[in-house]
C-alpha positions as CSV (number, residue, x, y, z in Angstrom):
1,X,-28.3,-15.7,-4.6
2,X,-27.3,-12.0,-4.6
3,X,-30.3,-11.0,-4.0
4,X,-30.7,-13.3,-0.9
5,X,-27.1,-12.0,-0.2
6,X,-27.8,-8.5,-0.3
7,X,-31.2,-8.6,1.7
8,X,-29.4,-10.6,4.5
9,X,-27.0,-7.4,5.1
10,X,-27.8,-4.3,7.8
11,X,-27.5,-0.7,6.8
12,X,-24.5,-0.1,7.5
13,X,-22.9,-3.2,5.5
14,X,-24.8,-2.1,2.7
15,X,-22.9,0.6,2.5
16,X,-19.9,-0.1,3.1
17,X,-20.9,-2.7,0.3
18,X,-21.3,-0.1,-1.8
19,X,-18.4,2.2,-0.8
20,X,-15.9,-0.1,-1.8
21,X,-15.5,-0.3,-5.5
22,X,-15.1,3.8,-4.9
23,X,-12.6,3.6,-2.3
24,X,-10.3,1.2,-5.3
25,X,-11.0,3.5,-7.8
26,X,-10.0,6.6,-5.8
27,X,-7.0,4.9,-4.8
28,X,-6.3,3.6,-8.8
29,X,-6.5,7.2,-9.3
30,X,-4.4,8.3,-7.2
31,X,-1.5,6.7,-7.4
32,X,-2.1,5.9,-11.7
33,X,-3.7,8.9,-13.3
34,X,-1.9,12.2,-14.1
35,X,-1.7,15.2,-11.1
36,X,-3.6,17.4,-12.9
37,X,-5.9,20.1,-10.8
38,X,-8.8,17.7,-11.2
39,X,-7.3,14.8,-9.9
40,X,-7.1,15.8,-6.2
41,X,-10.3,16.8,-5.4
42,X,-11.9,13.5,-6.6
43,X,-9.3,11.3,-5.1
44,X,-10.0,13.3,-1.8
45,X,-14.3,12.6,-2.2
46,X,-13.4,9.2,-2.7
47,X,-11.1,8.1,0.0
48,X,-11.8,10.2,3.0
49,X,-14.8,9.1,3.9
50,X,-13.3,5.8,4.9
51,X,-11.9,7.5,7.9
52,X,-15.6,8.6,9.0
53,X,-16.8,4.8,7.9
54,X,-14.2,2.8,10.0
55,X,-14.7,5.2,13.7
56,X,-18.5,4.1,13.0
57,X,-17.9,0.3,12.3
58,X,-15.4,0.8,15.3
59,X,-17.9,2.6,17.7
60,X,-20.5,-0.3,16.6
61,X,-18.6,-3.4,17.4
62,X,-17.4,-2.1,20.6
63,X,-20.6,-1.1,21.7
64,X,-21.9,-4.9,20.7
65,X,-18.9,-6.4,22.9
66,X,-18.8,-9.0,20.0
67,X,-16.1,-11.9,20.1
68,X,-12.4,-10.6,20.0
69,X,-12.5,-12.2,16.6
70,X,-15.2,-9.9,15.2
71,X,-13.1,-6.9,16.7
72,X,-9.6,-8.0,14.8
73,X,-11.3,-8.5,11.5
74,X,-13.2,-4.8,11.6
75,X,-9.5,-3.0,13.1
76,X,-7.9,-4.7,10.1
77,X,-10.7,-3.3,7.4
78,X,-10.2,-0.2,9.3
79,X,-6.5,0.2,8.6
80,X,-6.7,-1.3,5.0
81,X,-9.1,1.7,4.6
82,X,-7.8,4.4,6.0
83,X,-4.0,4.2,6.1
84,X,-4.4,5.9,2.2
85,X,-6.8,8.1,3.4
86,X,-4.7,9.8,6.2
87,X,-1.9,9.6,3.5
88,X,-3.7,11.3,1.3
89,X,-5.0,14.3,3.7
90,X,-1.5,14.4,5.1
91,X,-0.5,15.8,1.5
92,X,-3.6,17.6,0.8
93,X,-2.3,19.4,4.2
94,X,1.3,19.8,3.7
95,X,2.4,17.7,6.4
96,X,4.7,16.3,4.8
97,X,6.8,14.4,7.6
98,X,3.5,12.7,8.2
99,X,3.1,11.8,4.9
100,X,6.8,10.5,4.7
101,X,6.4,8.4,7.3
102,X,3.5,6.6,6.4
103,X,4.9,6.4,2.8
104,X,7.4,4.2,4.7
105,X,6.3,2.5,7.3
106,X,2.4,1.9,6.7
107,X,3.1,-1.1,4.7
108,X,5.3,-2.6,7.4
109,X,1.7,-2.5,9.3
110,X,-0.3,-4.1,7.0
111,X,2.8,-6.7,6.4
112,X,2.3,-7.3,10.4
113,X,-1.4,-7.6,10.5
114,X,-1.3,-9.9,7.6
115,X,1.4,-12.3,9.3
116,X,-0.5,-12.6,12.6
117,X,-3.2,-13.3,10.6
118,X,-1.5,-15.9,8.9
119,X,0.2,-17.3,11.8
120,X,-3.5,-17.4,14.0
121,X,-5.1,-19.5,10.1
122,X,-1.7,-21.9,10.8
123,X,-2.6,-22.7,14.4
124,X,-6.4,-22.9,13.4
125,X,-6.3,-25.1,10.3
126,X,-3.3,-27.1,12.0
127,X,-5.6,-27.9,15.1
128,X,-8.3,-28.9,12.7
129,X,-6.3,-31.2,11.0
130,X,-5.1,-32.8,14.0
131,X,-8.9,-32.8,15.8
132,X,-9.9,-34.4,12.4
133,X,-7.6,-37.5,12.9
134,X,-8.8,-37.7,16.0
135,X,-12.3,-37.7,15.2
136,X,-11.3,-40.6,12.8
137,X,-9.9,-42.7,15.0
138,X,-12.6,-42.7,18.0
139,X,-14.9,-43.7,15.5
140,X,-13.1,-47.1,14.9
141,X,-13.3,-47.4,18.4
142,X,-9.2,-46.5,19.8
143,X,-8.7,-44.9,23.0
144,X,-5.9,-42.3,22.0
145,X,-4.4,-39.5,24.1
146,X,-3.6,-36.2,22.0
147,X,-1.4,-34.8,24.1
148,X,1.4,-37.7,23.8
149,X,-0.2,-40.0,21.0
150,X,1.8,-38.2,18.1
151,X,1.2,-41.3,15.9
152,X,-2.6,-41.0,16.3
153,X,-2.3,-37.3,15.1
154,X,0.0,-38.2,12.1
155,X,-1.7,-39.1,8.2
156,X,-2.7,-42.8,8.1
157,X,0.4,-44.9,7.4
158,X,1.4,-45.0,3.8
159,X,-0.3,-42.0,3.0
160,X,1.9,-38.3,2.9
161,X,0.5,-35.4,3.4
162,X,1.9,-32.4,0.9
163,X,-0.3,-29.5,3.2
164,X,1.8,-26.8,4.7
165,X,-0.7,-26.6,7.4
166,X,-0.5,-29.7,8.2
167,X,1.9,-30.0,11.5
168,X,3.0,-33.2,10.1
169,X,3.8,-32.9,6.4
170,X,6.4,-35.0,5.5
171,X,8.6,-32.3,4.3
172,X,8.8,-31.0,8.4
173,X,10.3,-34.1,9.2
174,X,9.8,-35.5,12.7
175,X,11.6,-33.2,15.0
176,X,10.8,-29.7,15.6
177,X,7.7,-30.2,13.5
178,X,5.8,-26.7,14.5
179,X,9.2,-24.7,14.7
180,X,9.7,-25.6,10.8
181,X,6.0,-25.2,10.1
182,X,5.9,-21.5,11.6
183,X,9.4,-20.6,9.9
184,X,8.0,-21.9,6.4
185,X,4.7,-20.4,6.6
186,X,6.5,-17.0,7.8
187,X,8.9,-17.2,4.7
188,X,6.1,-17.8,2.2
189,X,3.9,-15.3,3.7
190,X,6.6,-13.1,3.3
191,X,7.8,-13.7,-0.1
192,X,4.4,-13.3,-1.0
193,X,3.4,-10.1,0.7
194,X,6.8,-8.2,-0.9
195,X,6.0,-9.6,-4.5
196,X,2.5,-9.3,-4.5
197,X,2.9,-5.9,-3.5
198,X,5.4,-4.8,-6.2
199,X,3.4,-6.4,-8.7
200,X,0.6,-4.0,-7.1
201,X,2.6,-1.3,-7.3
202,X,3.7,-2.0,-10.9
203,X,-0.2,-2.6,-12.0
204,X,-1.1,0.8,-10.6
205,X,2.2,2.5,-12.2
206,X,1.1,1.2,-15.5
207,X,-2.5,0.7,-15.4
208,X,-3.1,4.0,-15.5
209,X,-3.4,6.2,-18.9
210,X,0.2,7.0,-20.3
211,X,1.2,10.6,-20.1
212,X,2.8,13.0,-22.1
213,X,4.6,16.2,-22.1
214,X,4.5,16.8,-25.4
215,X,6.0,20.7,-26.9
216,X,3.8,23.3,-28.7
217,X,4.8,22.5,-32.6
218,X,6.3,24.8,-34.8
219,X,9.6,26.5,-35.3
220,X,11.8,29.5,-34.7
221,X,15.3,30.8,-33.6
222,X,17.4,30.0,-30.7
223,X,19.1,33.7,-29.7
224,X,18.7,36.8,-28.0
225,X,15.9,38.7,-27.7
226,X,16.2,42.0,-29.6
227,X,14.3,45.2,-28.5
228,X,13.5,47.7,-30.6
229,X,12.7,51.8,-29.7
230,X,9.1,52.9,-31.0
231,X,8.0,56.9,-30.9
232,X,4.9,57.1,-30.1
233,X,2.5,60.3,-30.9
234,X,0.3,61.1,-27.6
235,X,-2.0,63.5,-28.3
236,X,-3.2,65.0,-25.5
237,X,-7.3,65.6,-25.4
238,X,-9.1,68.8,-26.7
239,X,-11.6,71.0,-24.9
240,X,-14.2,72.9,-25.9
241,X,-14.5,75.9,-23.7
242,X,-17.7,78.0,-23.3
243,X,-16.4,82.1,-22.7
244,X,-19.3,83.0,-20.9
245,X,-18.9,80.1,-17.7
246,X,-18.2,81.5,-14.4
247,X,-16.0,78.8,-14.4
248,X,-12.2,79.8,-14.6
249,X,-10.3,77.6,-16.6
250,X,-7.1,78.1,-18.5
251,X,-7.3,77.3,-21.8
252,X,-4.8,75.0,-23.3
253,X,-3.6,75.4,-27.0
254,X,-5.7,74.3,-29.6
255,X,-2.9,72.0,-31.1
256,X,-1.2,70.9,-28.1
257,X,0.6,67.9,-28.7
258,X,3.6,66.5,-26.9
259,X,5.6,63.4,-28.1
260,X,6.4,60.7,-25.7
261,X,9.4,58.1,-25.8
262,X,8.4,54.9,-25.1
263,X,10.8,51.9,-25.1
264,X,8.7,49.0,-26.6
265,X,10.3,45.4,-25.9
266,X,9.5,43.6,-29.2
267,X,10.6,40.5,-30.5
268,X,12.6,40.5,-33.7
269,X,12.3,36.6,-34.4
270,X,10.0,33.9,-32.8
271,X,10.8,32.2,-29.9
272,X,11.6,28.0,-30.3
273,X,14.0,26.1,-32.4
274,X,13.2,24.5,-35.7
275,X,11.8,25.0,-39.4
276,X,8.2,24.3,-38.4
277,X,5.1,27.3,-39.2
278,X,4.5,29.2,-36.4
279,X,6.3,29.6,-32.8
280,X,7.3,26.1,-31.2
281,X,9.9,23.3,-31.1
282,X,10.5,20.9,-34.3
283,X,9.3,17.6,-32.8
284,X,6.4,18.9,-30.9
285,X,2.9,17.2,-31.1
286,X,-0.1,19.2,-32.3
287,X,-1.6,20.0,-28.5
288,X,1.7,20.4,-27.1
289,X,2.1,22.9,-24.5
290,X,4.8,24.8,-22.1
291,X,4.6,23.0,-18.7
292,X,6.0,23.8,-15.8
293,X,6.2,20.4,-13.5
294,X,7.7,20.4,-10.1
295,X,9.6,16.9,-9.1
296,X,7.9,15.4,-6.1
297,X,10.5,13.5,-3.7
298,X,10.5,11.9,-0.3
299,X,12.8,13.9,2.4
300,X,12.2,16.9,2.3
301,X,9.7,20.3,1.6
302,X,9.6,19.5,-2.5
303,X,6.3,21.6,-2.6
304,X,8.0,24.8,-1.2
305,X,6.5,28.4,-3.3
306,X,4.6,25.8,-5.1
307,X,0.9,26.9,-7.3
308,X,-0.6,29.8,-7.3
309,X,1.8,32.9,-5.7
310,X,4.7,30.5,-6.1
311,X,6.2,28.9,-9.4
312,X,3.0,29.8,-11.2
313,X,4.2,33.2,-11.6
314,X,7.1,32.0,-13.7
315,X,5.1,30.2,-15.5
316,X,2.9,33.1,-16.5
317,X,5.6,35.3,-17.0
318,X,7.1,32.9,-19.4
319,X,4.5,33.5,-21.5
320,X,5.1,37.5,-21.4
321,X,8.2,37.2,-22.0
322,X,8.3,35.2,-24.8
323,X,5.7,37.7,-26.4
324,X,2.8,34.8,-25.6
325,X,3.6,32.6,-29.0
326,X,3.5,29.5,-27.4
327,X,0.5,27.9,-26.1
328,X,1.1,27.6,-22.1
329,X,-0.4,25.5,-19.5
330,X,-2.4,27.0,-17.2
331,X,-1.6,25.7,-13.9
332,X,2.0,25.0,-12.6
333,X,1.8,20.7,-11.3
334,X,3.9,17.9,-9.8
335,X,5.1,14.4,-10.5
336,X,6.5,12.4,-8.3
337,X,9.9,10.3,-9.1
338,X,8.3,7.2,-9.9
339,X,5.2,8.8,-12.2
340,X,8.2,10.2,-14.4
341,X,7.6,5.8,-15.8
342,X,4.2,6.6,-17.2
343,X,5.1,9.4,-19.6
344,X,6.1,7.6,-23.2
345,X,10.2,7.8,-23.9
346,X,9.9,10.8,-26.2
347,X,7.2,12.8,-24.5
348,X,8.9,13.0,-20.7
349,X,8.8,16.7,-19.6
350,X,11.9,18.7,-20.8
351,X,12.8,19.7,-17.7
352,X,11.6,19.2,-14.2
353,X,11.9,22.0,-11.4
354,X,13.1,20.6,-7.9
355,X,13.9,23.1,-4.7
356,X,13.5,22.9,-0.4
357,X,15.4,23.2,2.0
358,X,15.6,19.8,4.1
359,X,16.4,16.7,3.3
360,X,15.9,14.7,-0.1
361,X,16.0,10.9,0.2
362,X,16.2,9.0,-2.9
363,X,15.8,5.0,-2.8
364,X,17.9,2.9,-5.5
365,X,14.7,2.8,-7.5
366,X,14.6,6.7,-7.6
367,X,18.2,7.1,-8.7
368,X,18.0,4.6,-11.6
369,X,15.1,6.5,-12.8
370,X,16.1,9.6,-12.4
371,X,19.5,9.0,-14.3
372,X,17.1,7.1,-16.8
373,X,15.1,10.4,-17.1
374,X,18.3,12.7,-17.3
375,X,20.2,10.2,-19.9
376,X,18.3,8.3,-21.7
377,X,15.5,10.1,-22.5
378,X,17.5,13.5,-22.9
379,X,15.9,15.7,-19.7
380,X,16.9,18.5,-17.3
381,X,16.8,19.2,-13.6
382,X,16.3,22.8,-12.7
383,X,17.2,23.2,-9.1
384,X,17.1,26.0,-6.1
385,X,18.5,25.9,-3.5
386,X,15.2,26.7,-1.4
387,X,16.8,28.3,1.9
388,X,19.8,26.1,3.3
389,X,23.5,25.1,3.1
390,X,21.7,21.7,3.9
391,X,19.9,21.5,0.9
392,X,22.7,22.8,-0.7
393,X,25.0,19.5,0.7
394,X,22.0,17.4,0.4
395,X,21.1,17.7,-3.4
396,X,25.0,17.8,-4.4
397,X,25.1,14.1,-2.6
398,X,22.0,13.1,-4.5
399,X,23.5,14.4,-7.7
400,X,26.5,12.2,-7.0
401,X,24.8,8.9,-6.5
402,X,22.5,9.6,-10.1
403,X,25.3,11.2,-12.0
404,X,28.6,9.6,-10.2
405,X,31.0,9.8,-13.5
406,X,29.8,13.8,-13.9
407,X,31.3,16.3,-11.7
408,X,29.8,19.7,-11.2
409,X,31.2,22.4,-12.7
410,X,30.0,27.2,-11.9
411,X,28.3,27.8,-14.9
412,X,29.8,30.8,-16.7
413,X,28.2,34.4,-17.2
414,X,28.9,34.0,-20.2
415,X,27.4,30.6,-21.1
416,X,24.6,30.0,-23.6
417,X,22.0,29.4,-20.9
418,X,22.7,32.7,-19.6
419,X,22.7,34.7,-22.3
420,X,19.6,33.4,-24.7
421,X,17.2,34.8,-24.7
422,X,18.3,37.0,-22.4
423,X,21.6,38.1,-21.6
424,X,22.4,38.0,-17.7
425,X,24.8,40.9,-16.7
426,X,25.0,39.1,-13.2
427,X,23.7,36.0,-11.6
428,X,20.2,37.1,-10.2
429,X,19.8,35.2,-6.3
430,X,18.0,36.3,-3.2
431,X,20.0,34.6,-1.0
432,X,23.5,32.9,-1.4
433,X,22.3,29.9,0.5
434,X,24.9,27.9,-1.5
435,X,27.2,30.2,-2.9
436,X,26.5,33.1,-5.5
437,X,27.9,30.8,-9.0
438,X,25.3,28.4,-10.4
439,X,26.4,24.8,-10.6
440,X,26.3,22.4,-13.9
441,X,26.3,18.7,-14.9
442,X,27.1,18.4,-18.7
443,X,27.6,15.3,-20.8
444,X,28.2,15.6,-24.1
445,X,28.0,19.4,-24.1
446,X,24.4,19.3,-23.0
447,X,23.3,20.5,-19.5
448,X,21.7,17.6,-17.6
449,X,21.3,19.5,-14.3
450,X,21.0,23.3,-13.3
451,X,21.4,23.9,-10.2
452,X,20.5,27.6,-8.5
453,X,22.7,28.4,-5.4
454,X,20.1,31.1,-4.2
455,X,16.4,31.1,-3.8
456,X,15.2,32.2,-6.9
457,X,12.2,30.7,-6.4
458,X,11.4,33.2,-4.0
459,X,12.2,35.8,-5.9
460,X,9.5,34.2,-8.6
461,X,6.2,34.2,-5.4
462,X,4.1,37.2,-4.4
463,X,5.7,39.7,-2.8
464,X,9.4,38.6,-4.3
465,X,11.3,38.5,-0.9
466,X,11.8,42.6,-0.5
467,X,14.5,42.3,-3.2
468,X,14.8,45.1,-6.2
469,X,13.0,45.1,-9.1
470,X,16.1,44.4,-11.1
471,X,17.1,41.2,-8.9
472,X,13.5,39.7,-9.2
473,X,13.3,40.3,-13.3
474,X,16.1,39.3,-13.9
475,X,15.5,36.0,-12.0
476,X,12.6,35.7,-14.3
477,X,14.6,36.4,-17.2
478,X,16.9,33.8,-16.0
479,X,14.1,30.8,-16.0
480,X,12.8,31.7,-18.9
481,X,16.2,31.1,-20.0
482,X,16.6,27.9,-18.8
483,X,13.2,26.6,-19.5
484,X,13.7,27.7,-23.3
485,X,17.0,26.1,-22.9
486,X,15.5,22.4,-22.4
487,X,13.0,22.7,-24.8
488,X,15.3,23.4,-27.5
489,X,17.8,20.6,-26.2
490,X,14.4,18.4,-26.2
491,X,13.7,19.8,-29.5
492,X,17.0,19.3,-31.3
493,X,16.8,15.6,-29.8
494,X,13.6,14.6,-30.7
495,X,14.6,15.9,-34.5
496,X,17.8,13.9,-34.4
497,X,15.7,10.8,-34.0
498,X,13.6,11.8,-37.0
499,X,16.4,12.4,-39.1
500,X,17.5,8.8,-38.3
501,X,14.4,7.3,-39.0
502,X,14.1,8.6,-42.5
């Protein structure tokens, strides 16, 4: 029968045929599997060419003049198809109004297109209903009028007719019969668009492989950095000189050697927290690594200084600066609010990284999750203020509606997040976009949120905003600081829970 099927079909229905199962897995993968670098290049192989497939099915039926139905059904395909596509390439681009507003309002269109196409099936299966009684009745021989014979389009007497699309099911009564048909049909539709489409949502979210942000195991101590002063012997290079060259050459002592200072930054003690061999975090996983994730939200530039030149910089001098005894990622990434769900309770990332400078709109959904993330499974928000007093207003306003019983509070000079490992004589900023004192969100002496008043993001990426050497290390110094900071507040919690368990 497939066979038969298959043979029946023209070249271009084949493949389309064919394309399909990759377009759903593309899309599964998208939206389920983890943002790591190999992600987005397959994702991109297997949903763009949908855009190139639907302008040729487009082109074709036009070209055929084919009935109006024929057109409807191929512009329908056509946005099913590509509406992910274009969202996808609008992030691949960083267009990122684009890709906010078909975040929002693309499935509004397909809710449209699917209720005129439920409303044109009512008026077709309700007229074949109705022609069906007819049909019925001229063959036992009555003369009947459609247009005013209601009775003759009505069920046989005694007999009730339970089908929605039946014009006269009992349950429409006998007045306004197709004004109560169309408004029940509409309401079901509805109610079974939105729930089908969170329980979509919700099989995507969860269908996927279940992340985790496991630390690099091991132990070690939780204070400043000591640096020690090495002397080191230089000896300068010996030459043998022949007397009879026509060369002049001054000869240099035999023994000429000159002794060089050279401050050597070493680290006394190894970086992490714990009673576990080697550098790391008590409660890390063997394969646990430092990660640096970026928060992805709707709104606003979240991907500003992001990847390589950007925030990867940080990332890699985390690694110098914690003399490299922790096992790093290599590549800086993203999640967005919702994928924080698929990482297991006690394996979220430690802290998450979140800066722009336009708007950041946060749905109820976001929120709970977010204060989920912060709270119950024992995170951290690292925020900049990328480049506005408007991001500044904006993410203080977000804060509120996620944290509304914590108030923020300047985080003192003097605080332990500013001192270990390295101690901060000053707050480090490019710009005071909002202010020059970091802000806090505690509970329970723990900071939940971190939040940068001045760019130091850009004082991380290539080329470190024209500031002085000392501004731009010591914003360096300063995220190590609070990166090490969350991983041992992640550490000490996730060894809290084993002590309870024993």
């Amino acid at each position: 029968m497939f066979a038969q099927f298959h043979r029946s079909l023209n070249t271009l229905q084949k493949i389309t045929l064919y394309y399909s199962p990759l377009w759903l897995a593309g899309l599964w993968l998208w939206q389920a599997a983890p943002s790591s670098e190999w992600v987005f290049p397959v994702v991109g192989l297997l949903l763009l060419p949908a855009i190139l497939l639907s302008g040729i099915w487009l082109r074709k039926v036009r070209e055929k003049s084919t009935s109006q139905l024929t057109w409807s059904r191929v512009v329908t395909a056509a946005y099913i198809a590509c509406w992910p596509a274009v969202h996808f390439l609008s992030d691949a681009l960083g267009l990122n109004g684009l890709s906010d507003t078909i975040r929002s309002f693309a499935p509004w269109g397909l809710f449209s297109i699917g209720l005129a196409w439920a409303i044109w099936y009512l008026e077709v299966s309700s007229r074949r209903i109705e022609l069906g009684r007819i049909e019925e009745h001229l063959k036992q021989g009555d003369f009947i009028h459609a247009a005013t014979d209601e009775d003759a389009l009505a069920p046989p007497p005694g007999k009730r007719s339970w089908n929605p699309f039946d014009p006269h099911a009992w349950y429409y009564g006998r007045k306004n019969r197709k004004l109560k048909q169309s408004t029940f049909v509409t309401i079901a539709y509805s109610a079974g668009f939105w729930i089908g489409w969170a329980l979509l949502l919700l099989g995507l979210q969860f269908g996927g492989c279940q992340e985790s942000a496991d630390m690099p195991p091991g132990g070690g101590q939780y204070k400043q950095v000591a640096q020690q002063v090495k002397i080191q012997k230089v000896i300068r290079k010996k030459f043998v000189i022949n007397p009879f060259s026509a060369i002049k050459f001054d000869v240099p002592p035999i023994d000429d050697v000159k002794l060089q200072l050279q401050e050597v930054t070493e680290h006394a003690y190894t970086v992490g927290y714990g009673e576990g061999t080697g550098a790391g975090f008590g409660g890390g996983k063997k394969g646990g690594k430092i990660r640096f994730i970026r928060l992805q939200y709707d709104g606003g530039d979240w991907d500003q200084e992001f990847g390589i030149g950007g925030d990867e910089n940080m990332l890699l001098q985390f690694d110098f600066l914690t003399n490299k005894q922790h096992k790093i990622a290599e590549n800086t990434e993203f999640r967005s609010i919702q994928q924080l769900s698929n990482f297991a309770p006690e394996a979220t990332p430690p802290f998450l990284y979140m800066t722009g400078q336009g708007n950041i709109s946060l749905s109820n959904k976001d929120v709970r999750v977010l204060r989920e993330y912060l709270i119950d499974r024992h995170g951290m928000i690292f925020a900049d203020n990328g480049g506005s007093k408007h991001f500044h207003n904006q993410f203080i306003a977000a804060m509120n509606r996620v944290l509304p019983e914590i108030r923020p509070v300047p985080v003192p000079l003097d605080d332990t997040i500013h001192r270990i490992p390295y101690p901060l004589p000053f707050l480090p900023y490019v710009a005071p976009h909002g202010g020059k004192q970091a802000l806090g969100w505690s509970l329970d002496g723990r900071w939940l949120v971190y939040y940068h008043p001045g760019d130091i993001g850009d004082a991380w990426a290539d080329g470190h905003s024209g500031v002085k050497p000392e501004v731009y290390e010591a914003c360096y110094q300063l995220g190590a600081n609070v990166m090490t900071y969350a991983y041992v507040e992640r550490s000490k919690w996730l060894m809290g829970k084993q002590q309870k368990g024993k």
